[in-house]
N, C-alpha and C positions, 0 to 999 in steps of 0.2 A: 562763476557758479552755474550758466546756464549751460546746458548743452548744445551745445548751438548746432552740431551736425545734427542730431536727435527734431530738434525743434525744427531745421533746417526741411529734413526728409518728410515731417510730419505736412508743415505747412505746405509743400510740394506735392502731398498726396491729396490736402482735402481742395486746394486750386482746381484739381484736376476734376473733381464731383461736381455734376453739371447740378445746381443750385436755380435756378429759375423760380421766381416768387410762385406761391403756392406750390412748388412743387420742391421742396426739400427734406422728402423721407429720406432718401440715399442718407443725405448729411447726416442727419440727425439717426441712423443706423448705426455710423460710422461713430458716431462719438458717445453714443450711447454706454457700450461696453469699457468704454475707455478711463468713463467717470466713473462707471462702477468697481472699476481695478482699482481708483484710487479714493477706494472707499468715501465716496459721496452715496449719500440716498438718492434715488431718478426716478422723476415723472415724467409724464407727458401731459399738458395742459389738453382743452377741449378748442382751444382758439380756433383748428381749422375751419371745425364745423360751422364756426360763426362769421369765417368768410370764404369758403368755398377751399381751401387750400387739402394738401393730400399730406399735411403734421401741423402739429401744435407745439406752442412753446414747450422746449426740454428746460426744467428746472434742476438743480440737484442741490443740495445740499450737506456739508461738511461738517462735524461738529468738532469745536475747536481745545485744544488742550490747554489753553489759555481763557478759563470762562470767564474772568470778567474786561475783558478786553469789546469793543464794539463790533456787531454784525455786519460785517462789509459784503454788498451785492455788486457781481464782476458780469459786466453784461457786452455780446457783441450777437449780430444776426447773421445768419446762416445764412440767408437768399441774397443774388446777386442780378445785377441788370444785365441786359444782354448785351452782343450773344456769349452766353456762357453755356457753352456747348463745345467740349474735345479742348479744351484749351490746353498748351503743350507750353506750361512755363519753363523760360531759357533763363541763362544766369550770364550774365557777363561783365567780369571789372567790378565785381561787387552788386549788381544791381539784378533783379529779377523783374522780368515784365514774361506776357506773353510772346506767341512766333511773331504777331500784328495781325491777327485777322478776327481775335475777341482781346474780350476784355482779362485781365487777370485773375482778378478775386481777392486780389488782397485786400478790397472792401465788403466784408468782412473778414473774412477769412485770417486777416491777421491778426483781428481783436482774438479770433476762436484761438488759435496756435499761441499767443502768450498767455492767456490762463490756463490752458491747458501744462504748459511747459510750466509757469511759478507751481502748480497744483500738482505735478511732477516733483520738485526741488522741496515742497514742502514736506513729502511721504517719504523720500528716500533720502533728508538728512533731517529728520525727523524735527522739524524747525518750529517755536513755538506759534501759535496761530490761534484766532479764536474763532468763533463759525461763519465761514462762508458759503453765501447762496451766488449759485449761479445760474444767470439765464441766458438761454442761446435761445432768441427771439424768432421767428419767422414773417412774414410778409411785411417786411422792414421798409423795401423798395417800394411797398405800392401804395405805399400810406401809412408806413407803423400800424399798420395789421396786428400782430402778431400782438405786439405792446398793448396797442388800444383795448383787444379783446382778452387781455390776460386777466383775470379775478384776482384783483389787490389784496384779497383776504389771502393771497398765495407767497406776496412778498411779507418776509421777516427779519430785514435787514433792518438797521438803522441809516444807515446811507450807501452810497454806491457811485460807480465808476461805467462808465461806458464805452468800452475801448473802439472808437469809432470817428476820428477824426483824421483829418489829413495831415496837420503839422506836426513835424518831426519827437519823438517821445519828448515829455518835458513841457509842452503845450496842454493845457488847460483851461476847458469851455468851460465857463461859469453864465452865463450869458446867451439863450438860444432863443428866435421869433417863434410866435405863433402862428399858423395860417390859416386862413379860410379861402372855401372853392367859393368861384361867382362863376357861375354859367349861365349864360343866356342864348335864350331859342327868339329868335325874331321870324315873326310872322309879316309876310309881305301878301303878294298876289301873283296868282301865274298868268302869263299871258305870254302869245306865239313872237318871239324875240322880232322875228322877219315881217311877219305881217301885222302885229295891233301890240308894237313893244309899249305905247301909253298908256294901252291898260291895262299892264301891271304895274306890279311895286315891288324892287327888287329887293328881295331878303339881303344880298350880297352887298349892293351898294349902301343900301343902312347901315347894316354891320358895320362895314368901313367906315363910315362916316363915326360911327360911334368909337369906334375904335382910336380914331383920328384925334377924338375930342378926349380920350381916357389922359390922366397922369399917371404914367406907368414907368417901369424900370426902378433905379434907386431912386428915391425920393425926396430921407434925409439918412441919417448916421445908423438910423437902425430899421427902416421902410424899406418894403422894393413890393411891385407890382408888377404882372405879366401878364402876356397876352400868348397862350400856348398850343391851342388848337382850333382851327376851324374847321366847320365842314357841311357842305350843303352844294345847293345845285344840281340836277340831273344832265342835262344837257343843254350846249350852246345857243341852241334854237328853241330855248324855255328861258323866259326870266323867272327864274327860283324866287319859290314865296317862302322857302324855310334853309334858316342857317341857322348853323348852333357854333357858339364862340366859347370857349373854357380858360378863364382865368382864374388868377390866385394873387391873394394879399398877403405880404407879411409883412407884419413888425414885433417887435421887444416889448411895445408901448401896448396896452391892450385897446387904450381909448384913441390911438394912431388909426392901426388895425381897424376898429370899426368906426371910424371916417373914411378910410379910403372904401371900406366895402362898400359903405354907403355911396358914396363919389363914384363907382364902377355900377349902383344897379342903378343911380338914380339917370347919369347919362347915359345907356341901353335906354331906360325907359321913356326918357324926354326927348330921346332923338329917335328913335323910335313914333313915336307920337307923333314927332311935328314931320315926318316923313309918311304919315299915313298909313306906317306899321305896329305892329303891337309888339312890345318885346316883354317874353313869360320868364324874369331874373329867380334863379333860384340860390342863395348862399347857405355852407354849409360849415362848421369849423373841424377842421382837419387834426389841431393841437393849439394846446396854447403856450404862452408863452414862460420860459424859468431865468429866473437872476438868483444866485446863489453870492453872498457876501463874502469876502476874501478872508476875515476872519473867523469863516463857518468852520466847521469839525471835517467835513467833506472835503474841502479846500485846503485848509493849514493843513493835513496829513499828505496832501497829494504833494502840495509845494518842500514840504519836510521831505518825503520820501525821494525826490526827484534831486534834491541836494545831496541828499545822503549817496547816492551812487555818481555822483559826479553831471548833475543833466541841468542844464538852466530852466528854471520853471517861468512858464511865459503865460501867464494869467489874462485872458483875452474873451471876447463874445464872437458869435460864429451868425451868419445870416440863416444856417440850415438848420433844417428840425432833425432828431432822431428817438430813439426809444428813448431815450433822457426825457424827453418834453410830459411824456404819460407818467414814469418813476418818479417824476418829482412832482406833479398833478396828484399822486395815491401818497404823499405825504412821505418820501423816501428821498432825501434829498440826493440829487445822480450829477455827477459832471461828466463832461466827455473828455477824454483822451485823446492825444494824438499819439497816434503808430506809425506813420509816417508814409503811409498810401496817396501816390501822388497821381494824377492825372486820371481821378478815376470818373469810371462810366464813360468811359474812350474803351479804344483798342490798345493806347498809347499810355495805357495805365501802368506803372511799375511800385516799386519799393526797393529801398536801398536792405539789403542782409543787417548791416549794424542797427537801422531803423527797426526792424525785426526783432534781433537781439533784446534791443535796446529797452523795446516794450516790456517784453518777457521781466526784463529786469525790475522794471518799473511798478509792475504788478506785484511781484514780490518782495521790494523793498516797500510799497504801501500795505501789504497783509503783516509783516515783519514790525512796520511801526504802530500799524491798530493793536498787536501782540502787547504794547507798550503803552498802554493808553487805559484810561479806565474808564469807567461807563458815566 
């Protein structure tokens, strides 16, 4: 049923649009026209302005021949991590990657090319369906931007889908952490490294020292803690009285989550102290956390739908946050999808064609089964 050269040529062309967080007009040009061919309503949300970006969420909206069937919301984000700049995807033995010098894009980019293709197959064999909204998100990479800043009063679904996962179609995130930033600026003393190094206080060796004493990495089944930037120091012949350390907490658990925040400002701040430095801990929350029940409405139609075309449904929790984490936060309950985008945010990023297909499919055997369902 799907057009797979069609779908094929399309995902091929929007890989190639160079996508950079906040900066995804190109894309969002490009697809704009496309959903108004098939007669969706389209906007454009205000979200840039509310983080520096050059577009806002594109929404549109379907109305369905099937009205009392439930509102399904189809969501994937437009921006992509770098470098995605010229990318020149090759196909070989079934599989699509870039040349190897960026990244691909088939994260996103393949969530965008299967609802677009089911949204396709629904107009042109005129299949029943009831009203779908879709959101093609922006500044997805740099914090669920896009999501965060969208006005809930905008979504009108009853639940939804977020095709944005890595395993294979068929895979379904019920289960995704929350996170919070912890960053800390340690305040040390400067003093000439060569001649009076004792009378400083090295910003850098604190840190360390704090560092040293964090619990970090995976922690338990649904915890992980990181340590992901540092930066300070002028020069070798200074001991640096300022570093700034940037980490992040996440877990499933909310009361996890903020024990470990806690455990990350309180040792900055105690080792800090007993080293004669001052550390200024600032935490912030990034997302929180969603568990959706396996016999939710959201859930049992995905796992129906994924049978129904022949796909094993694999009901599973994911360590990563995505635009799911804020849709189900505004009381729209979202799972995520897997499409089958493998190694992504590498150069060595690829997708397998069938995994592609595959999706495409999956989308519109779940708009196919909401058609069958009643409110």
């Amino acid at each position: 049923m799907i057009n797979q050269a069609r779908m094929l040529a399309e995902f091929l062309e929007l890989v190639k649009i160079k996508c950079s967080t906040k900066e995804e007009r190109q894309a969002a040009d490009f697809l704009k026209p496309r959903l108004t061919a098939l007669n969706l309503e389209v906007s454009e949300d205000d979200a840039a302005a509310k983080f520096g970006g050059n577009c806002g969420n594109i929404l549109a909206y379907l109305k369905g021949n099937v009205p009392a069937a439930p509102v399904i919301l189809l969501n994937a984000h437009l921006d992509c991590v770098e470098p995605c700049e010229n990318i020149q995807p090759q196909i070989k033995d079934g599989i699509i990657s870039s040349a190897g010098d960026t990244i691909l894009g088939s994260d996103d980019k393949a969530g965008v090319a299967a609802i677009l293709e089911a949204l396709r197959i629904l107009k042109e064999q005129n299949l029943p369906h009831g009203d779908i909204q879709v959101v093609f998100t922006v500044g997805e990479e740099s914090g669920l931007n896009g999501s965060k800043n969208l006005d809930r009063q905008l979504l009108r679904a009853d639940f939804g889908y977020s095709l944005d996962a890595g395993g294979t179609p068929g895979e379904i995130i019920t289960m995704a952490p929350g996170q919070n930033s912890i960053n800390a600026t340690i305040h040390g003393k400067t003093a000439h490294a060569g001649v009076a190094p004792e009378e400083g206080i090295n910003a850098i060796v604190v840190a360390g020292k704090a560092i040293a004493a964090l619990k970090q990495g995976r922690l338990d089944f649904e915890t992980t803690a990181n340590v992901g930037i540092i930066r300070g120091g002028r020069a070798t012949n200074i001991v640096p009285d300022t570093v700034e350390v940037f980490c992040e907490a996440r877990s499933r658990n909310l009361d996890k989550l903020a024990a470990q925040t806690a455990h990350m400002r309180e040792t900055f701040e105690q080792i800090a102290q007993a080293n004669g430095a001052r550390a200024e801990v600032t935490v912030s929350s990034a997302y929180n956390p969603f568990v959706l029940e396996e016999n939710s409405a959201v859930v049992s139609l995905a796992v129906q739908a994924a049978k129904c075309i022949g796909l094993l449904p694999d009901v599973k929790a994911t360590g990563g946050g995505s635009d799911a984490n804020f849709f189900n936060a505004y009381g729209v309950p979202t799972a995520v999808l897997g499409v089958g985008m493998s190694k992504v945010h590498t150069t060595e990023e690829f997708i397998k064609e069938a995994d592609l297909y595959a999706a495409a499919r999956l989308v519109l055997a779940i708009i196919q089964a909401a058609a069958e369902k009643q409110k």
